[in-house]
Backbone as CSV, one residue per row, in Angstrom:
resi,resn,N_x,N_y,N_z,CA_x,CA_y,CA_z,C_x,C_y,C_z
1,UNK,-87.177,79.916,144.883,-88.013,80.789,144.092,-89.459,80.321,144.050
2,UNK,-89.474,79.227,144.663,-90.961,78.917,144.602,-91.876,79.875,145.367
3,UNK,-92.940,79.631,145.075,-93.919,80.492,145.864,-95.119,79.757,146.037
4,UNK,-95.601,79.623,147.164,-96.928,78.780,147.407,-98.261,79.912,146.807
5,UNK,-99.364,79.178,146.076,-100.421,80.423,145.764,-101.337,80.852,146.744
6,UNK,-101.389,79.997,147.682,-102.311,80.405,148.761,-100.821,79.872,150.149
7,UNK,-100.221,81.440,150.506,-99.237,81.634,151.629,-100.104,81.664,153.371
8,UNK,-101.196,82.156,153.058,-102.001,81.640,154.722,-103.115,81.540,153.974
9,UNK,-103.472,80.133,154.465,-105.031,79.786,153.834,-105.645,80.551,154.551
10,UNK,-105.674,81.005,155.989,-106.835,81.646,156.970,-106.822,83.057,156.697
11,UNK,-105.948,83.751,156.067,-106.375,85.284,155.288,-107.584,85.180,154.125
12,UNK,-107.824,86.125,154.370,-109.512,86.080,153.447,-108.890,86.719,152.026
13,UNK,-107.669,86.779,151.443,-107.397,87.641,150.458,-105.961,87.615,150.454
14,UNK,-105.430,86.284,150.409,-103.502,86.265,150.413,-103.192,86.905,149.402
15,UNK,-101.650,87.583,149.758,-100.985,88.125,148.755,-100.031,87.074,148.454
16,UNK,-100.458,87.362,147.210,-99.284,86.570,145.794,-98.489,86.916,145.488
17,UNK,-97.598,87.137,145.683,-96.070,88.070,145.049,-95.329,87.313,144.153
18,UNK,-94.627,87.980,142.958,-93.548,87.655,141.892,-92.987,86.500,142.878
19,UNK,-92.266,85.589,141.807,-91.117,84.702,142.478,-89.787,85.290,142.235
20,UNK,-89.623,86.300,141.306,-88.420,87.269,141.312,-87.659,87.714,142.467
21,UNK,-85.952,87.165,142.480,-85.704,87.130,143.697,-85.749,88.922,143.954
22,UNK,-86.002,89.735,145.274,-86.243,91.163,145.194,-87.684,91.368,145.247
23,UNK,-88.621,91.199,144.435,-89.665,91.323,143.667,-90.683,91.657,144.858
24,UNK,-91.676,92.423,144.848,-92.440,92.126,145.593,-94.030,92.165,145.180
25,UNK,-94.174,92.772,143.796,-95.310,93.017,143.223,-96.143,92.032,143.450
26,UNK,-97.120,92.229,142.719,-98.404,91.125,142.598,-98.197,90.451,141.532
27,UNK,-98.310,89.108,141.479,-98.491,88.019,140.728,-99.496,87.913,139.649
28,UNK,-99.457,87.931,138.243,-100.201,87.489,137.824,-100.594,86.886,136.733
29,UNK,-99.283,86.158,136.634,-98.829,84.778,136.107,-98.250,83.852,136.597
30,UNK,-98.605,82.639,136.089,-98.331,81.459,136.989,-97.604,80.385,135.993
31,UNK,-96.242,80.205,136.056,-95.248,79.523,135.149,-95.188,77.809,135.886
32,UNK,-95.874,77.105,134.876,-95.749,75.802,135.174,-94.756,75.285,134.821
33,UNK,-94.001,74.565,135.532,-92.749,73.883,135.395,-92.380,72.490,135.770
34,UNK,-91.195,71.917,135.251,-90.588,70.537,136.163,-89.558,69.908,135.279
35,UNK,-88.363,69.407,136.378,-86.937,69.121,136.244,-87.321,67.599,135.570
36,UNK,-87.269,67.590,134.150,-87.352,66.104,133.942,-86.553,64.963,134.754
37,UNK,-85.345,65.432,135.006,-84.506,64.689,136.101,-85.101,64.056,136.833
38,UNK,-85.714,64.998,138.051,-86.114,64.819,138.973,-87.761,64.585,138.656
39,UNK,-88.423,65.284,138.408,-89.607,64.646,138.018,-90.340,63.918,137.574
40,UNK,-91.487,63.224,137.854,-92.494,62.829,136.857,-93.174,63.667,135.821
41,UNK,-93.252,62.874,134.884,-93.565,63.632,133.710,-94.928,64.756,133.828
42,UNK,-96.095,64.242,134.520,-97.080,65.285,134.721,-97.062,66.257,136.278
43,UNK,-95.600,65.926,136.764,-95.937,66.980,138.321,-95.779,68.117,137.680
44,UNK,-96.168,69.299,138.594,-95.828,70.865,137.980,-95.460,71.493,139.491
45,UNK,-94.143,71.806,139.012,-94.135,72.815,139.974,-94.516,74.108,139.800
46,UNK,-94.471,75.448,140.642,-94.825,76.636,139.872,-94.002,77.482,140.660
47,UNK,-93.721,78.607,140.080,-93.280,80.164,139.954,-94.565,80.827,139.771
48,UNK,-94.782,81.990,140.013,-95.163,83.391,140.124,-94.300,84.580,139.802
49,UNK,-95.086,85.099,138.798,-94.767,86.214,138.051,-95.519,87.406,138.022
50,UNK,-95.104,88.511,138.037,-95.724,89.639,137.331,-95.638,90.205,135.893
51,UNK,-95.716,91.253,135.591,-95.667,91.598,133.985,-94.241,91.879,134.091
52,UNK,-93.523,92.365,134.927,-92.175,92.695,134.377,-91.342,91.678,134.577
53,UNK,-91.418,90.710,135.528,-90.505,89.392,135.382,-91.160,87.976,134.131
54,UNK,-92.202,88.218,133.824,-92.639,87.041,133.330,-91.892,86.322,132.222
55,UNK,-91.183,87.414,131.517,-90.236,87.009,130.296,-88.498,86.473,131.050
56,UNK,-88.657,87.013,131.825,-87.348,86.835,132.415,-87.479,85.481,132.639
57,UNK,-88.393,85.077,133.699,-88.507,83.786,134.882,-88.452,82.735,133.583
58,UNK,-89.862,83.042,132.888,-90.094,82.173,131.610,-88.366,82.111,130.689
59,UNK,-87.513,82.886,130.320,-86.392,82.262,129.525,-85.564,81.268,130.769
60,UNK,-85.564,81.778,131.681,-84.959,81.190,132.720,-85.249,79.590,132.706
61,UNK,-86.319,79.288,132.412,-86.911,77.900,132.644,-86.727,77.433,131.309
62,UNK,-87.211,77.812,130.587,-86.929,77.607,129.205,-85.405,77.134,128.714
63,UNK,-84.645,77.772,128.598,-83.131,77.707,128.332,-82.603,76.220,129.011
64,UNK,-83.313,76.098,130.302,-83.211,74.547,131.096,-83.808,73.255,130.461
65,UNK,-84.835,73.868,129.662,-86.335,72.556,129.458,-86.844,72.430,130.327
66,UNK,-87.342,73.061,131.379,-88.257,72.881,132.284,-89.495,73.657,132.185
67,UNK,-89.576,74.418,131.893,-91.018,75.283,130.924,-92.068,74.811,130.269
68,UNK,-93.002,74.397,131.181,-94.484,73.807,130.593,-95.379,74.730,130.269
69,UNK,-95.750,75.104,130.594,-96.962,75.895,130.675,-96.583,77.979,131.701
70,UNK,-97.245,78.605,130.960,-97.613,80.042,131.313,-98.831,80.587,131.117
71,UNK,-99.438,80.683,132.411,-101.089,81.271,132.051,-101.519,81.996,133.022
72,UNK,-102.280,82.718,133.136,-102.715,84.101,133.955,-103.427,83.131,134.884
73,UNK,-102.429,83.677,136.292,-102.994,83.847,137.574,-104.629,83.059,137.764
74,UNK,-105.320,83.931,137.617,-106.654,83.380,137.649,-107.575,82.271,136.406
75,UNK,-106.626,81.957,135.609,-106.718,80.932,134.894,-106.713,79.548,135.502
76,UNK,-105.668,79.871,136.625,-105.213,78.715,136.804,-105.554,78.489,138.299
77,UNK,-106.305,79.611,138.854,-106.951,79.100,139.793,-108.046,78.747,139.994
78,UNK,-108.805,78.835,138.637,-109.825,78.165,138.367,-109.626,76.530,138.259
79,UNK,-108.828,76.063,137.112,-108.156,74.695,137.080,-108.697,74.223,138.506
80,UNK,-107.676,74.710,139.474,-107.728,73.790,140.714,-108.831,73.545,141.329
């Protein structure tokens, strides 16, 4: 379910799609996550969302404890 945010760096304008398996919309939320198990405490992995999966993906992670952070798309591509 992962989804990379930039899928071809050499497109001038990648598409972002849901991480919803099916899904194909546009992304535009970005669900920070990570498997305490397996992780270090500050890695993040991420999911991609749209408006109609975002509650879904988000309980999904949640219900696990893996649910850090949820913030709009271009929030968070500023960050980087």
């Amino acid at each position: 379910m992962n989804a990379p945010l930039n899928a071809d760096a050499n497109s001038p304008s990648p598409a972002v799609i849901c991480s919803a398996k099916g899904c194909r919309a546009a992304a535009v939320w970005v669900l920070a996550w990570n498997n305490p198990k397996l992780h270090t405490p500050e890695r993040r992995k991420t999911w991609l969302a749209c408006d109609e999966h975002r509650e879904h993906l988000s309980q999904f992670l949640a219900v696990r404890g893996f649910l850090k952070d949820v913030v709009p798309l271009a929030e968070w591509e500023a960050r980087q």
